[in-house]
C-alpha positions as CSV (number, residue, x, y, z in Angstrom):
1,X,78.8,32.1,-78.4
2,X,82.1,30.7,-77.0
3,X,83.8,32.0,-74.1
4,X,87.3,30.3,-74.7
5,X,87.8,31.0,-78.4
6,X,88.3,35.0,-78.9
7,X,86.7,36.4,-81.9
8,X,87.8,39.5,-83.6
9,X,85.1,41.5,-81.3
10,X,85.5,40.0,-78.0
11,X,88.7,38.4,-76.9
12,X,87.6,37.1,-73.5
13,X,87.7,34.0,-72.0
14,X,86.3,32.8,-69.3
15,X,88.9,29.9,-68.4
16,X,90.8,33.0,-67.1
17,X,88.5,34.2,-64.6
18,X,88.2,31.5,-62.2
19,X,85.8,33.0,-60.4
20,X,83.1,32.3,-62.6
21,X,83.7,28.7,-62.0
22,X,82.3,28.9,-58.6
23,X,78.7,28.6,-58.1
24,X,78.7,30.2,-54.7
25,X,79.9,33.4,-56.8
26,X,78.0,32.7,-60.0
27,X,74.5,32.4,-58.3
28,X,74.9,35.4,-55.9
29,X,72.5,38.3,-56.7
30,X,75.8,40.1,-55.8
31,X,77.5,38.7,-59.2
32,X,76.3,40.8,-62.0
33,X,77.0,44.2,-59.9
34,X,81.0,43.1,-58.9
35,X,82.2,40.6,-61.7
36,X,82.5,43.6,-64.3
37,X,84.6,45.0,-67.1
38,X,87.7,46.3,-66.9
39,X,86.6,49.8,-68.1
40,X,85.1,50.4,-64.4
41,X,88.0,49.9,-62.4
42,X,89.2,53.7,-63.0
43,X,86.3,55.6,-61.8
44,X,86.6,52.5,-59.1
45,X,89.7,53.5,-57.7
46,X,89.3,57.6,-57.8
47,X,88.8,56.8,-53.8
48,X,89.5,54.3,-51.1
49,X,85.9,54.4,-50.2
50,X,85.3,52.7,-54.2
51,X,88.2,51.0,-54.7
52,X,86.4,47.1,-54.3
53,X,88.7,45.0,-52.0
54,X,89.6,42.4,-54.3
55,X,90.0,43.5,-58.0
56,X,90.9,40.5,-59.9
57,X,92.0,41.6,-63.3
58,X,92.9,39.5,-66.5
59,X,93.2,40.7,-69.6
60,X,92.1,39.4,-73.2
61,X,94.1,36.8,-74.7
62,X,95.7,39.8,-77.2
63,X,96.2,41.8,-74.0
64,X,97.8,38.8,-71.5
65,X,100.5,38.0,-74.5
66,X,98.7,34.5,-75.1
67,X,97.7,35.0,-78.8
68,X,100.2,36.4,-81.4
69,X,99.1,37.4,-83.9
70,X,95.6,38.5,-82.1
71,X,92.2,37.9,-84.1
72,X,91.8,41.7,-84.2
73,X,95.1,41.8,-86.3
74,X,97.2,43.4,-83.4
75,X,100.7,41.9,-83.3
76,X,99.8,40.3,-79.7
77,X,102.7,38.6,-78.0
78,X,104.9,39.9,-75.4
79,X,104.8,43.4,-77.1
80,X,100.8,43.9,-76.9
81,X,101.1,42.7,-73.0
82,X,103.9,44.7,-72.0
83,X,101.7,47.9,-73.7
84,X,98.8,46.9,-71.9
85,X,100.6,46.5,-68.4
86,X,102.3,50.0,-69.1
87,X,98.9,51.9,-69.8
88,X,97.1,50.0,-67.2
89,X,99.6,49.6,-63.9
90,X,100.6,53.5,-63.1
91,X,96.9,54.0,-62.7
92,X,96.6,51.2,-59.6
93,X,100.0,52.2,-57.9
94,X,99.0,55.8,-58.2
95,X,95.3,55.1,-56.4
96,X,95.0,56.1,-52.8
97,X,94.0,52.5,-51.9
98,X,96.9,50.5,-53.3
99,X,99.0,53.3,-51.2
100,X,97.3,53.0,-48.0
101,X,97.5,48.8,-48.2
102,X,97.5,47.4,-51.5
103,X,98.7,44.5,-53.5
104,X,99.0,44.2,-57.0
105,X,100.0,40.7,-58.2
106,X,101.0,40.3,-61.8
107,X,101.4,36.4,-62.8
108,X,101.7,34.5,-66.0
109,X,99.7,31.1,-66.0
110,X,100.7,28.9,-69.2
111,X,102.6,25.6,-68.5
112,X,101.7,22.3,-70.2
113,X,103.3,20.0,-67.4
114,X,100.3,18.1,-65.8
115,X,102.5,16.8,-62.5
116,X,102.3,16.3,-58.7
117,X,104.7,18.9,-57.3
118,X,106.4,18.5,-54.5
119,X,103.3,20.1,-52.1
120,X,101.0,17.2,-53.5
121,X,98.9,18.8,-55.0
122,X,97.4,18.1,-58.7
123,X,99.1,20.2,-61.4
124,X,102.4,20.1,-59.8
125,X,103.6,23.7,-58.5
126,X,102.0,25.6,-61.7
127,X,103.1,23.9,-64.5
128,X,107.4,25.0,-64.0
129,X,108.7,27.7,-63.4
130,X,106.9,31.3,-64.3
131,X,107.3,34.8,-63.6
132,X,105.0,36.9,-60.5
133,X,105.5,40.5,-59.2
134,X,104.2,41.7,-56.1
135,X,104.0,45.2,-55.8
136,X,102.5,46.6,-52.7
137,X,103.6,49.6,-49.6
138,X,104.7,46.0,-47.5
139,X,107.2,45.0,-50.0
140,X,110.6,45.9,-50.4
141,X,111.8,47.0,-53.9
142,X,113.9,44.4,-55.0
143,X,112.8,41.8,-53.2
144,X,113.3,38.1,-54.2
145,X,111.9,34.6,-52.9
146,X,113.0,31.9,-53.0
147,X,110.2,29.9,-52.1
148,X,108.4,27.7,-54.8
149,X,104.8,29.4,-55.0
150,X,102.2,28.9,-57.3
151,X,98.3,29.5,-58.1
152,X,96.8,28.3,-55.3
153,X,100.0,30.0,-52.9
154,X,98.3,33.1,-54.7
155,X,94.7,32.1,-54.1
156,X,95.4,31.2,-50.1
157,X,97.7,34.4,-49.6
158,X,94.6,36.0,-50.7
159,X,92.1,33.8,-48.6
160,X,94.1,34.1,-45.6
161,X,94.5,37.9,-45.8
162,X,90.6,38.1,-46.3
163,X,89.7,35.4,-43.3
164,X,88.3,33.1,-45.4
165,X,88.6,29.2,-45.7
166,X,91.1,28.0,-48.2
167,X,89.2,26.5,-51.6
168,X,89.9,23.6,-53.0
169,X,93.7,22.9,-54.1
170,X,94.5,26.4,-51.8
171,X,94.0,24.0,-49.0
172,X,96.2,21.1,-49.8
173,X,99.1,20.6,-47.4
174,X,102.0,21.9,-48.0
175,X,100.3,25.1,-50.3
176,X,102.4,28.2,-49.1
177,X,100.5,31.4,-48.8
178,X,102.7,34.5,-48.6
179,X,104.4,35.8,-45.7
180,X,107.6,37.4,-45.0
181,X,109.5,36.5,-47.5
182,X,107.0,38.8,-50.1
183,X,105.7,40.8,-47.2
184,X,108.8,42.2,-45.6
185,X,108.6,46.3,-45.2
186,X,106.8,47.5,-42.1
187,X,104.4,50.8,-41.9
């Protein structure tokens, strides 16, 4: 079974979920009980006590837009993603975690351009320019930045907010993790 071709049945794949690239994750007895299907995030988020602290979602590649037509016959494409973001998003911004401190990121990741940005760091700033909300109670509505984030600003915003040690390209110089120009609304 392939992970990285979806199949009528199963269109998951695992080059989306980079934390299964990551032994220290992969060989934790912890694994199996946290890195879970998306059906277990509702009954997850029903209270702060069992909402996990990081939920890293990605959908299939029907669901995320990638594949159009999908190999289950859907039509796929933007239409399928923006269905799956409306059926799936009300529920986390209406959970009593995401209100009491949350952050909900929702990024796009394809991009063919195989660069050096201007931080250094291998695969250029993401690949161009693509599209990333924040939602969360410390953001304004409305808010834009200017600032040229990608990935790994993403994967150190959320390494620096959990006091943790920047991995890999997350701790290249000149990698900008969020601050107050995403964060900018005070509780």
């Amino acid at each position: 079974m392939t992970t990285s071709t979806p199949g009528p049945t199963d269109q998951y794949a695992t080059r989306h979920n980079p934390f299964v690239y990551f032994e220290s994750i992969t060989r934790s007895p912890d694994c199996a009980a946290n890195v879970v299907n998306f059906d277990r995030l509702a009954g997850d988020l029903e209270s702060v006590a069992t909402t996990p602290n990081l939920a890293y979602i990605t959908p299939n590649l029907c669901n995320d837009g990638h594949d159009s037509p999908c190999a289950d016959g859907q039509p796929g494409g933007l239409e399928t993603s923006d269905g799956w973001l409306r059926r799936n998003v009300p529920a986390v911004l209406d959970s009593s975690a995401f209100k009491q401190d949350g952050m909900l990121v929702i990024t796009f990741d394809e991009s063919e351009a195989k660069t050096t940005g201007p931080s250094g760091v291998a695969g250029g700033t993401g690949g161009g320019r693509i599209g990333a909300l924040v939602l969360s109670p410390f953001t304004r509505a409305g808010t834009a930045s200017a600032v040229a984030d990608n990935h790994f600003s993403l994967l150190a915003s959320i390494e620096d907010m959990s006091s943790l040690p920047r991995l890999g390209y997350a701790g290249a110089p000149g990698v900008h993790a969020f601050g107050s120009d995403v964060f900018n609304l005070r509780r």
